[in-house]
C-alpha positions as CSV (number, residue, x, y, z in Angstrom):
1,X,18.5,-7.5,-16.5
2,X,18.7,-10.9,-18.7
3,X,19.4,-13.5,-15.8
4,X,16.0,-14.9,-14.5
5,X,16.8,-15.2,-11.4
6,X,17.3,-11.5,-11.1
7,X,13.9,-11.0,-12.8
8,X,12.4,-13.5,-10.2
9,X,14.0,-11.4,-7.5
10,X,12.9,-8.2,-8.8
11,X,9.4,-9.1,-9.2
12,X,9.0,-10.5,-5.4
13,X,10.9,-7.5,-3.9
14,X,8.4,-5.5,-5.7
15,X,5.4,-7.4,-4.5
16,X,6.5,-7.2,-0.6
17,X,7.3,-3.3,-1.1
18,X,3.8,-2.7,-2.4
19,X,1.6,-5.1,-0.1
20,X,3.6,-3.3,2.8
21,X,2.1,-0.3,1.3
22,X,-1.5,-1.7,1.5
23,X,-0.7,-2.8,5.2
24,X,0.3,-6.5,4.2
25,X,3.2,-7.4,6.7
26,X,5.3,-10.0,4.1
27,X,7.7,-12.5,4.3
28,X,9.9,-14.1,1.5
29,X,9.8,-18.0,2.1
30,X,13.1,-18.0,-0.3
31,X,12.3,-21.4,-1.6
32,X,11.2,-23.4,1.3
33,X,7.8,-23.8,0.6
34,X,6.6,-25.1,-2.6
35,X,3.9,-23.0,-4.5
36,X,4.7,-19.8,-2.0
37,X,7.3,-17.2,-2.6
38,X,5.5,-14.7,0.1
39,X,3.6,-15.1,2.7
40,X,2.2,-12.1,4.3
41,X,-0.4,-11.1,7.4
42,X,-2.9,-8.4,7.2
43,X,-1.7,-5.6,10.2
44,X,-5.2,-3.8,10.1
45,X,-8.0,-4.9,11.0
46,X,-8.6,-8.6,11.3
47,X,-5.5,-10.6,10.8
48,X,-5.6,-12.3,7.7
49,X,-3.2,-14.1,5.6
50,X,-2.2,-14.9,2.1
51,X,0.3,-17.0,0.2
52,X,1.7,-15.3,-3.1
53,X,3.2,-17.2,-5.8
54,X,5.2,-14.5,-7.9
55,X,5.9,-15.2,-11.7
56,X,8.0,-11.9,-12.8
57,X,9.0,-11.3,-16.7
58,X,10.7,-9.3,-18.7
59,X,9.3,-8.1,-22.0
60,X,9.7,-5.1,-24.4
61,X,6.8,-2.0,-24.8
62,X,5.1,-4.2,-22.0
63,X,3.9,-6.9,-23.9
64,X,5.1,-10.8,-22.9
65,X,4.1,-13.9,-21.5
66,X,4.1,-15.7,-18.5
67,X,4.8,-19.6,-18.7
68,X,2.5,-21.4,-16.7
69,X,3.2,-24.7,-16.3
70,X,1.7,-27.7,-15.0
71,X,2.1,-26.5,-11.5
72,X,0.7,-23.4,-12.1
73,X,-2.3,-25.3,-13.3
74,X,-2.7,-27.3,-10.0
75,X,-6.1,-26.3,-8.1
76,X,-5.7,-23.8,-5.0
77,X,-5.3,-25.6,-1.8
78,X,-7.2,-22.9,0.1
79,X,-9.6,-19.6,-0.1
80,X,-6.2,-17.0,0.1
81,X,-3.7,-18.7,-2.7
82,X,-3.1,-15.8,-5.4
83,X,-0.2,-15.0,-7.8
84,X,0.8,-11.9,-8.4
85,X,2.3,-11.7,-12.1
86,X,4.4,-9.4,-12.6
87,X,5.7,-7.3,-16.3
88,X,8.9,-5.8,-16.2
89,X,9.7,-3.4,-19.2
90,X,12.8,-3.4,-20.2
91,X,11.9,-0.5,-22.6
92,X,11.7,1.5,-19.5
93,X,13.7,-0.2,-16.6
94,X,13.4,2.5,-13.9
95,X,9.4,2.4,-14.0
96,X,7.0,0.7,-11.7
97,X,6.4,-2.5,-12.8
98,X,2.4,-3.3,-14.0
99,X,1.5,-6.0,-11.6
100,X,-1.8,-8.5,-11.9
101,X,-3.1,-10.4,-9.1
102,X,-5.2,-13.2,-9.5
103,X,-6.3,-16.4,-7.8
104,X,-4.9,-19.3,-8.5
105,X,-7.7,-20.9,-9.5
106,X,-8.3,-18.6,-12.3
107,X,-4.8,-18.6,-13.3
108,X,-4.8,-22.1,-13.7
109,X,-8.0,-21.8,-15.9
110,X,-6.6,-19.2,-17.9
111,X,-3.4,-21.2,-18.1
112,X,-5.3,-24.5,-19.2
113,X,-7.6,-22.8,-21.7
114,X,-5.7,-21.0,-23.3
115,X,-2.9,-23.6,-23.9
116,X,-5.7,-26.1,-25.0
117,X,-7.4,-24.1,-27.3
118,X,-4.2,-23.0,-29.6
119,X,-3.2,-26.9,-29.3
120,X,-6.3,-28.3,-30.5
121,X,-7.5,-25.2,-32.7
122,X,-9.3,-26.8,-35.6
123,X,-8.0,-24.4,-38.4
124,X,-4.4,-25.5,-37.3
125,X,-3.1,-28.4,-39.6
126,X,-2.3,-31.6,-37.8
127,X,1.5,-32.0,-36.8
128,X,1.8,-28.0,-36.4
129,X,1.6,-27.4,-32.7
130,X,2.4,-30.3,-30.0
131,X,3.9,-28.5,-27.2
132,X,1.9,-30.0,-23.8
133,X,0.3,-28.2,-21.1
134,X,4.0,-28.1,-19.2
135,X,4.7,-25.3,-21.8
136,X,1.7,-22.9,-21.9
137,X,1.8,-19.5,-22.1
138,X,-0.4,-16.6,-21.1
139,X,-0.5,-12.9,-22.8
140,X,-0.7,-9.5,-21.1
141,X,-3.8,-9.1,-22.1
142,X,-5.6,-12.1,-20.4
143,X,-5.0,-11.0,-17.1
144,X,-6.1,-7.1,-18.1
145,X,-9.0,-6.9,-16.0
146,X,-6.7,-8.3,-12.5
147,X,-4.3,-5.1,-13.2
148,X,-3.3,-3.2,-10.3
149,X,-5.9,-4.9,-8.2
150,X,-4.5,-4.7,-4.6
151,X,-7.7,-4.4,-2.9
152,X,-9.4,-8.4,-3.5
153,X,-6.3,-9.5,-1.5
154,X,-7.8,-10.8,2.0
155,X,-10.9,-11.6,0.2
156,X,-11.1,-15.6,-0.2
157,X,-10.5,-16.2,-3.4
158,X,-13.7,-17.9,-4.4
159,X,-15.8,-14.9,-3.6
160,X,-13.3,-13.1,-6.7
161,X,-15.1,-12.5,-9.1
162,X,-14.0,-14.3,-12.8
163,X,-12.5,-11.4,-14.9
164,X,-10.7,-13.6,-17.7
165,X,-11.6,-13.1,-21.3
166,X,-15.8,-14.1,-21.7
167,X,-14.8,-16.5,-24.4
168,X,-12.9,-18.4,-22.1
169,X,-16.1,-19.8,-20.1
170,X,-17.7,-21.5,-23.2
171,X,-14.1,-23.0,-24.1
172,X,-14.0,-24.4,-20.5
173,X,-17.4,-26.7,-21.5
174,X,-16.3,-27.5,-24.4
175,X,-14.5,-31.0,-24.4
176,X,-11.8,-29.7,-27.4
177,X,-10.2,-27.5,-24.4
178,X,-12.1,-28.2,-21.3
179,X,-10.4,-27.3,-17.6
180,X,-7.4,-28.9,-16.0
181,X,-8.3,-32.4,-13.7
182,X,-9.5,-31.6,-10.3
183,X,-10.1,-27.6,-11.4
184,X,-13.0,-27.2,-8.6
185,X,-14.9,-25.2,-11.4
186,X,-15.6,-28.5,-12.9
187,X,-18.1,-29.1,-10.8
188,X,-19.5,-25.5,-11.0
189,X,-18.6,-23.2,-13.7
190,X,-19.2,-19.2,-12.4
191,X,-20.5,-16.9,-14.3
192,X,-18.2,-14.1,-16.1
């Protein structure tokens, strides 16, 4: 599976098979509403709803990136915004895919951070790295800690607690990398 589209479609069609295991009732929005690729209502218990924004990719012996762009940097617009990023291995294609879900928030930090601190990373030479924020990448292993978590979906996201690399937080005070504009933890940084 080489066409993106496919690996876009893959990854959501996973998403909405496993959130209708966990009693999620979803809904593709197939493009009509920016920033959503799911939307889905909670069937038990209180009736609750979520918007998922799915980034799926394809990488070898499970190890790859996700690009997260500028949009993907943009604050959430309410407490129940998450993405759900999705690795699929090509090294095995009939296995589950390993899926992370995280609020937006945080993956616009992690997004942000990360990007900022390779670009302005004082042991680089000048000149060497100049790719913008529009082309930043996050690893596997950042989002580690969100693996498999199902169960923080219907929470509101700013009761999540922060699980991205520790390191992060002091690069998000420091003005070299700093957050994106209008991140709400500019105002108040949580603890991780």
């Amino acid at each position: 599976m080489t066409d993106k589209k496919m690996s876009k479609s893959a990854g959501e069609h996973w998403v909405c098979s496993v959130l209708a295991r966990h009693n999620w009732a979803a809904a593709l929005t197939r493009d009509g509403l920016e920033r959503t690729d799911i939307l889905a209502v909670h069937t038990d218990g209180p009736r609750r709803q979520i918007e998922v924004q799915v980034k799926a990719i394809q990488a070898k012996d499970a190890k790859g990136t996700w690009l997260l762009g500028l949009k993907s940097q943009q604050p959430a617009l309410s407490q129940h915004e998450w993405y759900v990023l999705v690795l699929l291995d090509t090294s095995m294609p009939t296995a589950a895919p390993r899926s992370f879900i995280v609020p937006r928030d945080h993956v616009a930090a992690a997004a942000w951070i990360g990007h900022m601190n390779w670009l302005t990373d004082p042991e680089t030479p000048p000149g060497k790295r100049n790719a913008g924020p529009d082309q930043s990448r996050v690893s596997v292993e950042t989002f580690q800690p969100y693996e498999d978590r199902w169960d923080l979906l219907g929470t509101p996201t700013g009761e999540i607690p922060v699980m991205l690399p520790r390191h992060y937080r002091k690069l998000a005070v420091d003005p070299r990398v700093g957050l994106p504009e209008d991140h709400p933890w500019k105002e108040y940084l949580p603890d991780w």
